[in-house]
N, C-alpha and C positions, 0 to 999 in steps of 0.2 A: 701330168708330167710329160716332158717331151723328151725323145730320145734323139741322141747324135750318134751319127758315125763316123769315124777318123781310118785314112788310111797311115798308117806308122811301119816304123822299121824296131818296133819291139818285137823281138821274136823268140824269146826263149826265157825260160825261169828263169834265170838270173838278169836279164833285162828289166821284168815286169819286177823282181825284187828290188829293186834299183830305182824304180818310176813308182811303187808304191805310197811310199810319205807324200811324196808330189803331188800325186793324184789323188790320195786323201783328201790332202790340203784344200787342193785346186774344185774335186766335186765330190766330197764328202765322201767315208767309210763304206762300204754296199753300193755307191752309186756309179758307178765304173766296172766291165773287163775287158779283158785284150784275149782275140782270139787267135793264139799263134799257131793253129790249126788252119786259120787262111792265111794261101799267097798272097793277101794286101795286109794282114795284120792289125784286126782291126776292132779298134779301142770304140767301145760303145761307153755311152756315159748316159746317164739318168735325168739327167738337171740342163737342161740347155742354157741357161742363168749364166751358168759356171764355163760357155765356152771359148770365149778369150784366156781363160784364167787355166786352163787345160793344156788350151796350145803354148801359152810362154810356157807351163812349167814344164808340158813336154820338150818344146826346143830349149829350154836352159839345162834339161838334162844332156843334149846334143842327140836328140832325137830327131826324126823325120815325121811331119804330121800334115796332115791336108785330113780340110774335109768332106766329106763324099754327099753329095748335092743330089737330090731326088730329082728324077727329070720327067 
């Protein structure tokens, strides 16, 4: 299983309340969190499969996402 990391402008419980269903949706129940603990904010996801399908539902919620590239 391969992990992603995104940087977002989710930042607060009521945020991630809000992107929950989505990202259900988008990479399944347990396979997602967001650390709003980091200044980049940043939504780890379990399923790499599922990463196109992350970024539209994050930007359809009108969120900010980019993802953070291993160098």
């Amino acid at each position: 299983m391969e992990t992603t990391k995104f940087k977002t402008n989710i930042n607060c419980s009521g945020c991630i309340a809000r992107a929950t269903d989505a990202l259900n949706n988008a990479a399944g129940k347990d396979n997602w969190t967001v650390d709003t603990n980091n200044p980049n904010k940043i939504l780890t996801i379990n399923n790499a499969g599922t990463k196109a399908e992350v970024v539209r539902a994050v930007q359809n919620l009108g969120f900010k996402i980019e993802e953070i590239t291993a160098s």
